[in-house]
BADREN-599438 format. One record per residue: x, y, z of N, C-alpha, C, O, CB in turn. Coordinates in nm, 4 decimals, padded with zeros to 6 digits. Glycine has a CB too. Layout:
BEGIN
+----------+----------+----------+----------+----------+----------+----------+----------+----------+----------+----------+----------+----------+----------+----------+
|   n.east |  n.north |     n.up |  ca.east | ca.north |    ca.up |   c.east |  c.north |     c.up |   o.east |  o.north |     o.up |  cb.east | cb.north |    cb.up |
+----------+----------+----------+----------+----------+----------+----------+----------+----------+----------+----------+----------+----------+----------+----------+
|        X |        Y |        Z |        X |        Y |        Z |        X |        Y |        Z |        X |        Y |        Z |        X |        Y |        Z |
...
+----------+----------+----------+----------+----------+----------+----------+----------+----------+----------+----------+----------+----------+----------+----------+
END
This chain:
BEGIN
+----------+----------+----------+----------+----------+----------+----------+----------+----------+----------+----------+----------+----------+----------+----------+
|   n.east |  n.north |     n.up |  ca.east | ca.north |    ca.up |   c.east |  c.north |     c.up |   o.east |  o.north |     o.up |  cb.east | cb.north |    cb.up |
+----------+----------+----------+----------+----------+----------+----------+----------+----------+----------+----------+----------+----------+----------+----------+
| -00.1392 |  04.3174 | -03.0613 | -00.0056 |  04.3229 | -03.0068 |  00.0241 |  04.4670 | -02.9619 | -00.0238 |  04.5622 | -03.0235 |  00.0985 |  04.2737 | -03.1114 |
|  00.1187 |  04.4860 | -02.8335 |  00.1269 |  04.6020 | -02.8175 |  00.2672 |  04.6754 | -02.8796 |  00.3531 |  04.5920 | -02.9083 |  00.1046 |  04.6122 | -02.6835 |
|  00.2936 |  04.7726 | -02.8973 |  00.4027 |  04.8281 | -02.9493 |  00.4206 |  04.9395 | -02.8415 |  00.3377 |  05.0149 | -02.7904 |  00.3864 |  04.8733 | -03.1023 |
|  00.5490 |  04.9265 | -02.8240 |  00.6453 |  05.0707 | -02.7402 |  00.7153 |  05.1362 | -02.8526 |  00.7564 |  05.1065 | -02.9648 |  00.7885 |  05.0201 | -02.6098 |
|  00.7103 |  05.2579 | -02.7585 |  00.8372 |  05.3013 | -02.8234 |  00.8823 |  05.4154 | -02.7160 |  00.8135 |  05.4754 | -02.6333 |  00.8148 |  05.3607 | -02.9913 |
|  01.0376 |  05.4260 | -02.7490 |  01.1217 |  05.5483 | -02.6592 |  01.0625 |  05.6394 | -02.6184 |  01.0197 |  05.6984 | -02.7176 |  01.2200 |  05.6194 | -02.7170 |
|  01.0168 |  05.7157 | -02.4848 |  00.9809 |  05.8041 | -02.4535 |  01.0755 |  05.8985 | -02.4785 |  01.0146 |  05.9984 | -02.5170 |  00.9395 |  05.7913 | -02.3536 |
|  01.2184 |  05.9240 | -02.4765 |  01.3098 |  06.0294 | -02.5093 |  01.3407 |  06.0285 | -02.6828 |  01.3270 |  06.1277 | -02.7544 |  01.4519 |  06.0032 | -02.4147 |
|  01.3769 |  05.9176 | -02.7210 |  01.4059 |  05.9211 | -02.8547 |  01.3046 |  05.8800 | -02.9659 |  01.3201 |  05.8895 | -03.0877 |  01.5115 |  05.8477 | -02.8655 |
|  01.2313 |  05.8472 | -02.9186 |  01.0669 |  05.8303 | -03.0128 |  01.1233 |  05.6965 | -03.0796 |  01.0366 |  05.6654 | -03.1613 |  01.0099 |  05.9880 | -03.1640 |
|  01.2219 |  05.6061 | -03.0847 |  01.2604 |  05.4581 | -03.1171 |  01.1452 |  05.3822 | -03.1038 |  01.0869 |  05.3721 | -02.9959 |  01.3703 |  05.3963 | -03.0263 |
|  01.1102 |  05.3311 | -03.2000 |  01.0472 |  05.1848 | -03.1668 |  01.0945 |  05.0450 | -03.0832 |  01.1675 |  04.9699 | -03.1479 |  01.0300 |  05.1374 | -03.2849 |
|  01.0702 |  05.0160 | -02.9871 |  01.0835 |  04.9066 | -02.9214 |  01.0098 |  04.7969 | -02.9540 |  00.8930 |  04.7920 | -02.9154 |  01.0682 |  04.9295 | -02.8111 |
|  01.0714 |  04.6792 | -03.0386 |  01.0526 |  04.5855 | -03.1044 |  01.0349 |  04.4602 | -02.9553 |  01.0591 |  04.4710 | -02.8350 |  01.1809 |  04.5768 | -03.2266 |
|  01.0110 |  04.4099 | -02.9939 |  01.0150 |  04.2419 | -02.9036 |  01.1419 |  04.1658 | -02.8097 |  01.1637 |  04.1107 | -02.7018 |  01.0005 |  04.1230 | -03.0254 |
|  01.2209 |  04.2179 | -02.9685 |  01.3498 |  04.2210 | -02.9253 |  01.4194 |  04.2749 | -02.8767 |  01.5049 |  04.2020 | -02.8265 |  01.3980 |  04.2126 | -02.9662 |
|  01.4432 |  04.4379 | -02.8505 |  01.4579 |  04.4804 | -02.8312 |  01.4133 |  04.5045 | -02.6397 |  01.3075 |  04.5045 | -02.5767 |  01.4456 |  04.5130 | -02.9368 |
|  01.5499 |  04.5212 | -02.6061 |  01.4476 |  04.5432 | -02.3883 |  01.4649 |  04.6678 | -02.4134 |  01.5345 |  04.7462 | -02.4779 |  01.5416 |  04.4811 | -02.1746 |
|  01.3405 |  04.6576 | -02.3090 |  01.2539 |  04.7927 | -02.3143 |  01.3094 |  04.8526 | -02.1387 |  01.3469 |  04.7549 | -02.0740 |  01.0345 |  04.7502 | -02.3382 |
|  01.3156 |  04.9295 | -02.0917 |  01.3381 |  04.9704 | -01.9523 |  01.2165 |  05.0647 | -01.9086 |  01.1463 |  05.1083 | -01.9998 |  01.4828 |  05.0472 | -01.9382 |
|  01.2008 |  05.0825 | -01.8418 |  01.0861 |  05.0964 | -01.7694 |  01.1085 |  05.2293 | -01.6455 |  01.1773 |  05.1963 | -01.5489 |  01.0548 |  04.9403 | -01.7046 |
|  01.0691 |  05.3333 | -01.6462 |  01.1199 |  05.4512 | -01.5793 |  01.0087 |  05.5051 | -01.4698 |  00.9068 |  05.5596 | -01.5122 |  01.1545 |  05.5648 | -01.6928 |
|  01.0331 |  05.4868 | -01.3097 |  00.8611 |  05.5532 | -01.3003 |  00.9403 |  05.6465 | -01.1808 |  01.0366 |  05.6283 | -01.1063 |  00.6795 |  05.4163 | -01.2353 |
|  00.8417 |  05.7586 | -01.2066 |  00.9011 |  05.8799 | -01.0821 |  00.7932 |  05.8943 | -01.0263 |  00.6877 |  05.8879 | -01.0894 |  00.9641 |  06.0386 | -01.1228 |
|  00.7987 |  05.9161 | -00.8995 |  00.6877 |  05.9950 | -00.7938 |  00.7385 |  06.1120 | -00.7177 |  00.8409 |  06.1170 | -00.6495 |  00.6344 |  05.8960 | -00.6759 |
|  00.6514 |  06.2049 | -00.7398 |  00.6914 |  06.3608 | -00.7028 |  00.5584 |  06.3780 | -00.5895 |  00.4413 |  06.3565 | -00.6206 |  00.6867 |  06.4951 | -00.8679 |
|  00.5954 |  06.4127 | -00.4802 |  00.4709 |  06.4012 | -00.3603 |  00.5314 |  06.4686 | -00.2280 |  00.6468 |  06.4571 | -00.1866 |  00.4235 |  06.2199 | -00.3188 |
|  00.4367 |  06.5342 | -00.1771 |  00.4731 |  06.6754 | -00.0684 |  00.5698 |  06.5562 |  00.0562 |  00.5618 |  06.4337 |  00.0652 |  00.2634 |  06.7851 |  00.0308 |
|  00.6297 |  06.6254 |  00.1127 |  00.6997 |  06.5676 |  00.2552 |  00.6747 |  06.5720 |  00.2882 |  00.6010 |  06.6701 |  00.2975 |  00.7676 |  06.5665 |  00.3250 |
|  00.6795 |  06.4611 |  00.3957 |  00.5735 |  06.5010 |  00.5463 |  00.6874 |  06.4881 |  00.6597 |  00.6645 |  06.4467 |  00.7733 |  00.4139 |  06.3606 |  00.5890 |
|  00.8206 |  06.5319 |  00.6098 |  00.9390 |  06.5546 |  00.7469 |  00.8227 |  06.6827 |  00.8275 |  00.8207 |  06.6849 |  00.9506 |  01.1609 |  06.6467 |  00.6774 |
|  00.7560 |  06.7561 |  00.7689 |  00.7425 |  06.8576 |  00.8727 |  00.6501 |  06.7624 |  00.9323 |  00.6061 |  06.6492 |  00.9127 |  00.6919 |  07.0180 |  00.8373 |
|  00.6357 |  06.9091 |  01.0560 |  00.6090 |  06.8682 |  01.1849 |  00.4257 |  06.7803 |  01.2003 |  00.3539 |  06.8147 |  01.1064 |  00.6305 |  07.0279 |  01.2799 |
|  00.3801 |  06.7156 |  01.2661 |  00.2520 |  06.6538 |  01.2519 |  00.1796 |  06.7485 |  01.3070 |  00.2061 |  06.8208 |  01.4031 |  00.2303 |  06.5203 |  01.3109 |
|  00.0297 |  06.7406 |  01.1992 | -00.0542 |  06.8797 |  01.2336 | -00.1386 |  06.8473 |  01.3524 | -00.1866 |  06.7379 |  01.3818 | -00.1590 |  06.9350 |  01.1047 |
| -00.1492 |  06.9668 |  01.4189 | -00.2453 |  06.9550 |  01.5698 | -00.3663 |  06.9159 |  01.5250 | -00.3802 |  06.9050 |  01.4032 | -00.2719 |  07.1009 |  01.6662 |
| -00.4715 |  06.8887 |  01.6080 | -00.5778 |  06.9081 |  01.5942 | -00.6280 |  06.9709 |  01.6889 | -00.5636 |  06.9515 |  01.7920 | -00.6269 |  06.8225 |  01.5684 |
| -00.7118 |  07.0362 |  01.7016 | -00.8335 |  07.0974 |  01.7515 | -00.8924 |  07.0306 |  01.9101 | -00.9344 |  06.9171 |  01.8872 | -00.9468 |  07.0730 |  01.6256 |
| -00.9053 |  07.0604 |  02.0362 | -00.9540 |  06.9630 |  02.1389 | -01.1140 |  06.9352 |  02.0915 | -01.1870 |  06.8368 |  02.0795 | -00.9387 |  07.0319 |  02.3059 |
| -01.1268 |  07.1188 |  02.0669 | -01.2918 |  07.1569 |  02.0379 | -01.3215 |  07.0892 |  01.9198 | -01.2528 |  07.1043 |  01.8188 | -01.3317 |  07.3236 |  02.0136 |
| -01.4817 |  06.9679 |  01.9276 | -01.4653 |  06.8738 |  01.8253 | -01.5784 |  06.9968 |  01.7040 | -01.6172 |  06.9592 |  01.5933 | -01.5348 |  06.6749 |  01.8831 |
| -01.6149 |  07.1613 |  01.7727 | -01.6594 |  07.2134 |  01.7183 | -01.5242 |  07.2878 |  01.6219 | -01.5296 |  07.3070 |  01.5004 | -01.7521 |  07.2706 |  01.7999 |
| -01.4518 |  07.3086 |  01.6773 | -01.3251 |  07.3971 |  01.5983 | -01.2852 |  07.3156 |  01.4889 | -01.2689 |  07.3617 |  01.3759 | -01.1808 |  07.4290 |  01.6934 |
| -01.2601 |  07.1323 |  01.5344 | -01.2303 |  07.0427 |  01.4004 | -01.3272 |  07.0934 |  01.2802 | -01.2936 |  07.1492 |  01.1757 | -01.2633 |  06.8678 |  01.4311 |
| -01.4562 |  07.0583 |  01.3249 | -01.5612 |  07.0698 |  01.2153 | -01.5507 |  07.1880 |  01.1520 | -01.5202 |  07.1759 |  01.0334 | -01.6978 |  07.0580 |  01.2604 |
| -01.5679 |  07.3158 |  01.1965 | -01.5240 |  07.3916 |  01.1230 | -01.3908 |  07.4287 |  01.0424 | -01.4016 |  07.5207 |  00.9612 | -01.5513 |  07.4510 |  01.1741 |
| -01.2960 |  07.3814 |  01.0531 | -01.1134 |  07.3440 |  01.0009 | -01.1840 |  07.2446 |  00.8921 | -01.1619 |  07.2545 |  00.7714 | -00.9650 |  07.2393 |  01.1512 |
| -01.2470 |  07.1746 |  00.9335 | -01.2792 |  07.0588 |  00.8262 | -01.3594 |  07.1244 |  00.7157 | -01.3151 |  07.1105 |  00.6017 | -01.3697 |  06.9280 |  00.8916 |
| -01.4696 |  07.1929 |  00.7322 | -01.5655 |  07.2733 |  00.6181 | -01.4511 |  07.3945 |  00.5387 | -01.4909 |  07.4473 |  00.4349 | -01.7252 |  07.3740 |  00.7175 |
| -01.3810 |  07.4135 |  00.5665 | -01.2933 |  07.5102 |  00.5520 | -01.1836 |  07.4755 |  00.4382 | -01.1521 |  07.5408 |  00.3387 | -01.2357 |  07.5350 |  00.6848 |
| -01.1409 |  07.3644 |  00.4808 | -01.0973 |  07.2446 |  00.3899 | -01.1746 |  07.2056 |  00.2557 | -01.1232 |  07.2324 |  00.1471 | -01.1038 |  07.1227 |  00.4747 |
| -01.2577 |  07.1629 |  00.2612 | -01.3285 |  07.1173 |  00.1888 | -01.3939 |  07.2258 |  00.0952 | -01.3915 |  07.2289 | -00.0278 | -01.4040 |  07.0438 |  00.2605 |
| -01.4429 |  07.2990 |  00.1679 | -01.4204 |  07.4443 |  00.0512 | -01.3536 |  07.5393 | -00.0120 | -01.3821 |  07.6369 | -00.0815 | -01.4548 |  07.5125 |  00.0631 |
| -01.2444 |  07.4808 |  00.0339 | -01.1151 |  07.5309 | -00.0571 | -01.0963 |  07.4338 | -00.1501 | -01.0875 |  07.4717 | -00.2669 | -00.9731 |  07.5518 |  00.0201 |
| -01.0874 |  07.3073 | -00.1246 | -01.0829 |  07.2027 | -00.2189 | -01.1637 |  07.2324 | -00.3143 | -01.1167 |  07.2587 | -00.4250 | -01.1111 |  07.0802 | -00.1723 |
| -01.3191 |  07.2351 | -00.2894 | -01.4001 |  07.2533 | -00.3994 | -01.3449 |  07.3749 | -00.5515 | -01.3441 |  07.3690 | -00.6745 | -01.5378 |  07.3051 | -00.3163 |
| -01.3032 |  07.4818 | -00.4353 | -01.3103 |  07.5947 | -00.5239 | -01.1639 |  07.5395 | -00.6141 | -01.1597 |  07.5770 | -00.7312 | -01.3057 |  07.7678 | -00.4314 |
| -01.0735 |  07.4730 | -00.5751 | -00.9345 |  07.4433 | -00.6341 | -00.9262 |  07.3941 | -00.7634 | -01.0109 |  07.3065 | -00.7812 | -00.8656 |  07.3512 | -00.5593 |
| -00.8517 |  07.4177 | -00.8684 | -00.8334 |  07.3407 | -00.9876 | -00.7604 |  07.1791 | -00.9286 | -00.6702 |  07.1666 | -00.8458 | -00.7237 |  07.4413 | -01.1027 |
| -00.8338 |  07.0705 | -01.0020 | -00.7712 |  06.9406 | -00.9597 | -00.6465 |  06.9354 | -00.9739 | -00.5782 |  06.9094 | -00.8749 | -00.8150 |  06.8337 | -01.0205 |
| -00.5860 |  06.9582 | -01.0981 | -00.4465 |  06.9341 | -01.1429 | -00.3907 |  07.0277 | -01.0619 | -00.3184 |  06.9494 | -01.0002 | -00.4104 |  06.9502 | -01.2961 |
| -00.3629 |  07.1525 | -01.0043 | -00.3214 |  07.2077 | -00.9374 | -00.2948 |  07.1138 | -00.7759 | -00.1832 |  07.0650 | -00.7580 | -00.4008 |  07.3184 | -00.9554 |
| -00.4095 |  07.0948 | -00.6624 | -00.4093 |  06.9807 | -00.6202 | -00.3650 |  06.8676 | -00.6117 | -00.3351 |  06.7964 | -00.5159 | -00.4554 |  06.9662 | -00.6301 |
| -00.3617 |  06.8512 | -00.7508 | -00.2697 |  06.7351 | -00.7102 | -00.1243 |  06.7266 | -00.7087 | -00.0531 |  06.6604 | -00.6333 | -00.2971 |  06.6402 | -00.7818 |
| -00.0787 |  06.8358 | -00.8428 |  00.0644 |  06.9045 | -00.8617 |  00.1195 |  06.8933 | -00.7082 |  00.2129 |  06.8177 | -00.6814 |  00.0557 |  07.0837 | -00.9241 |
|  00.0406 |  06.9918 | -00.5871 |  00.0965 |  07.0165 | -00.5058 |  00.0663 |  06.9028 | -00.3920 |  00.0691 |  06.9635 | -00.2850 |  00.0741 |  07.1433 | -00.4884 |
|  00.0450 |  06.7960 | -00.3735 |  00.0271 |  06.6517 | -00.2932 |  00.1066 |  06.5891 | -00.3686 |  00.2229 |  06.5957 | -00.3286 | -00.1188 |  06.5743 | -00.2802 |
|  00.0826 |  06.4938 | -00.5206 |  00.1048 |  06.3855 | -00.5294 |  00.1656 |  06.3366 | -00.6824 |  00.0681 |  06.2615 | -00.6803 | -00.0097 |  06.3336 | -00.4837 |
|  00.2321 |  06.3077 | -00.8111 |  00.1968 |  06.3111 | -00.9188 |  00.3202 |  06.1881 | -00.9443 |  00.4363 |  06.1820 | -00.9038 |  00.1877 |  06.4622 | -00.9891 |
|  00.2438 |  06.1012 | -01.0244 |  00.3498 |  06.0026 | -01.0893 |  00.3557 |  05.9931 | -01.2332 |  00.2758 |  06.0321 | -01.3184 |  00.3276 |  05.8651 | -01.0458 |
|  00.4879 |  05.9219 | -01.2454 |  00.4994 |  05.9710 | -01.4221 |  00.5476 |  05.8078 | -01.4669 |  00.5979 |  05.7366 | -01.3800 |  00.6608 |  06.1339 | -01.4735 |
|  00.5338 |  05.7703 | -01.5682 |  00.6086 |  05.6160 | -01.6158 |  00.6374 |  05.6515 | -01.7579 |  00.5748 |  05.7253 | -01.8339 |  00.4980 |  05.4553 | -01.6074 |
|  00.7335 |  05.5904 | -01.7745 |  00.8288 |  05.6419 | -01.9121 |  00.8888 |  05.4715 | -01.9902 |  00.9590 |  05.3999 | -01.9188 |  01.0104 |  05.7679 | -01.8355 |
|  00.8725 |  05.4500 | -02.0551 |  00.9641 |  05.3494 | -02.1444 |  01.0579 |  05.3892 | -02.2333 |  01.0186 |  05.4715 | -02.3160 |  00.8927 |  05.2721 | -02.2233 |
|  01.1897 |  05.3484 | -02.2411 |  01.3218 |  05.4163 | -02.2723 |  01.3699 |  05.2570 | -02.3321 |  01.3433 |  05.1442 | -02.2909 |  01.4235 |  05.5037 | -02.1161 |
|  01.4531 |  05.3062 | -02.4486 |  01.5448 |  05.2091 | -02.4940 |  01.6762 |  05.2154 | -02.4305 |  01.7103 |  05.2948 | -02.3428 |  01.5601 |  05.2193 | -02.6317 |
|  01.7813 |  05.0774 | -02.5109 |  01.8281 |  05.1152 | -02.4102 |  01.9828 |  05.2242 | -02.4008 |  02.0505 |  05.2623 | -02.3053 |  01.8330 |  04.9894 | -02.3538 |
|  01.9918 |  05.2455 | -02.5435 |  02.0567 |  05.4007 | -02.4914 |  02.0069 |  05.4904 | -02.4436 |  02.0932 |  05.5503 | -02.3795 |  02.1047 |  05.4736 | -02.5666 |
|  01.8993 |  05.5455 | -02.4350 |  01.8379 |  05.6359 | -02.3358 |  01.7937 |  05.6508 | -02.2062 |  01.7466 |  05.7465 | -02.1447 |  01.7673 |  05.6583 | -02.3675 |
|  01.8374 |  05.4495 | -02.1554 |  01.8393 |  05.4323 | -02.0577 |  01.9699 |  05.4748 | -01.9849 |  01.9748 |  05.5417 | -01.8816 |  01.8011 |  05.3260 | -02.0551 |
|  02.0847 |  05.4207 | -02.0618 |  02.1935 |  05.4195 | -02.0269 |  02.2251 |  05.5864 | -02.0031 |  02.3036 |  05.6108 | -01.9115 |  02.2724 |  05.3372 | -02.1260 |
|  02.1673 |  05.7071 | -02.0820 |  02.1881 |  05.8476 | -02.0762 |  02.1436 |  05.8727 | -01.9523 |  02.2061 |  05.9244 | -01.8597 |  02.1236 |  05.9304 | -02.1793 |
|  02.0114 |  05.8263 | -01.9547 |  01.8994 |  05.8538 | -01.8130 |  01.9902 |  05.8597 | -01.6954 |  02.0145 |  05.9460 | -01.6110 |  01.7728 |  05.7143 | -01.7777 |
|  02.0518 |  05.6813 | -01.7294 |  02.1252 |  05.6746 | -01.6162 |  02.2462 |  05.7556 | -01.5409 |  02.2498 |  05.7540 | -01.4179 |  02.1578 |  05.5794 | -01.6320 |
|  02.3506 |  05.8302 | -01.6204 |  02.4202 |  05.8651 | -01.5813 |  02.3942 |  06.0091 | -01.5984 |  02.4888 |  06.0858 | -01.6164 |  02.5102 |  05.8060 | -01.6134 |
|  02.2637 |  06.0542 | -01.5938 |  02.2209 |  06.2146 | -01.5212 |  02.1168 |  06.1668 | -01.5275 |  02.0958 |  06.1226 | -01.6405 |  02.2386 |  06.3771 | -01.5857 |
|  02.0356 |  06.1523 | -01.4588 |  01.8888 |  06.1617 | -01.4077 |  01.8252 |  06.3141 | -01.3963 |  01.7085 |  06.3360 | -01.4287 |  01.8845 |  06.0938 | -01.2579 |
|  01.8853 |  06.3839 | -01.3627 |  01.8817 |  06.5594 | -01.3343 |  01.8827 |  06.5767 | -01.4461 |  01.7720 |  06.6304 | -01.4476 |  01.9963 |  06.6520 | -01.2563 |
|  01.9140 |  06.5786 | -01.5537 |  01.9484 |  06.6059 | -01.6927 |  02.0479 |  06.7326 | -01.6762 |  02.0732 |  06.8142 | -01.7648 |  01.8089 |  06.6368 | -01.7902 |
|  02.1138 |  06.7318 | -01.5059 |  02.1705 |  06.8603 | -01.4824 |  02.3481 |  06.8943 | -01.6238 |  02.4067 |  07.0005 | -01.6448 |  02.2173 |  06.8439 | -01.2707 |
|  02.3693 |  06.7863 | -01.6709 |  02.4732 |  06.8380 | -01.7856 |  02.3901 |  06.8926 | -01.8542 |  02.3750 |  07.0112 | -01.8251 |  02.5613 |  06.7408 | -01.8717 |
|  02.3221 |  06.8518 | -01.9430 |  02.2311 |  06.8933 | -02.0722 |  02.2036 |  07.0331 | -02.0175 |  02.2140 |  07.1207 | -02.1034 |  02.0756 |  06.7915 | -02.1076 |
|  02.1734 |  07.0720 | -01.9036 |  02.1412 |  07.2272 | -01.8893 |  02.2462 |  07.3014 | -01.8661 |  02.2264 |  07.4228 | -01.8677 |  02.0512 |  07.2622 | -01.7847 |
|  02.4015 |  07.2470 | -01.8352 |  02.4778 |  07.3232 | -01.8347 |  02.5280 |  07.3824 | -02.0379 |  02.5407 |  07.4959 | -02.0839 |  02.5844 |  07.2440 | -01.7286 |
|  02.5424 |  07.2466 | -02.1051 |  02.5190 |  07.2382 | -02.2188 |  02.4552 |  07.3297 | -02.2852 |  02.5164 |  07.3656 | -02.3859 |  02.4763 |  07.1507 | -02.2319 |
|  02.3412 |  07.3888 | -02.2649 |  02.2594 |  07.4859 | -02.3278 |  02.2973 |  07.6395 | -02.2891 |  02.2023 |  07.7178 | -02.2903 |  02.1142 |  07.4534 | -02.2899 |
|  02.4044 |  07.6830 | -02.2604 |  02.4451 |  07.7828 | -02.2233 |  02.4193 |  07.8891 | -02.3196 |  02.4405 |  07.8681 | -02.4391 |  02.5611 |  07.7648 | -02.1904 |
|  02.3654 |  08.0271 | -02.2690 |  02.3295 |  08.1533 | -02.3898 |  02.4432 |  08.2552 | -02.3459 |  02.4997 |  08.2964 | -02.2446 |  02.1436 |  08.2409 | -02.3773 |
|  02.4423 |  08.2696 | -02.4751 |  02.5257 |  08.4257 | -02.4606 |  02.4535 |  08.5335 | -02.3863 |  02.3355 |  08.5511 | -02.3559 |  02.5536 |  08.4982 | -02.6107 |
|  02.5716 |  08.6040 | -02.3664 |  02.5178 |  08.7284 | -02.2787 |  02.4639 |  08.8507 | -02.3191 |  02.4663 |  08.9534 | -02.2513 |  02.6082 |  08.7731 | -02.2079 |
|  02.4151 |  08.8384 | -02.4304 |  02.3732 |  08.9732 | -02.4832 |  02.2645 |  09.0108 | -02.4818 |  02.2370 |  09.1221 | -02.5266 |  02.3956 |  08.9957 | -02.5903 |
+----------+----------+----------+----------+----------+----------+----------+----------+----------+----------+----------+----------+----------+----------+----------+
END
């Protein structure tokens, strides 16, 4: 049998209990402009080796950080209901306010 539990509040999610289901995708824009290519099918090839050896030399997770990254979360359902009404968690950071010293 499988068992959940709260990704925010570490709760066990029983059977009975509904479970909600959270998935984000964080991935580059492509509003900018569409990239040229090359007429010279020698200039592609070289743009292309160029590519590819930067890739090589790249850390993956970095790579992908900056293209593509998805996340899935299971939340009960007060933590759904929190989720819901800030997604930003932008109160909670006003909340944490430091003194100025």
């Amino acid at each position: 049998m499988i068992h959940y539990t709260c990704d925010l509040c570490g709760a066990r999610l029983d059977g009975e209990d509904q479970r909600f289901v959270v998935k984000i995708e964080v991935y580059a824009s492509a509003d900018e402009q569409s990239p040229s290519f090359p007429d010279d099918p020698d200039q592609l090839d070289y743009e292309i080796e160029q590519l590819t050896e930067s890739l090589a030399d790249a850390d993956a997770d970095e790579v992908e950080d900056a293209t593509y990254r998805g996340f899935r979360f299971d939340l009960c359902r007060r933590c759904h209901n929190r989720y819901l009404s800030d997604p930003l968690f932008r109160a909670a950071k006003k909340r944490m306010g430091f003194s100025e010293n």
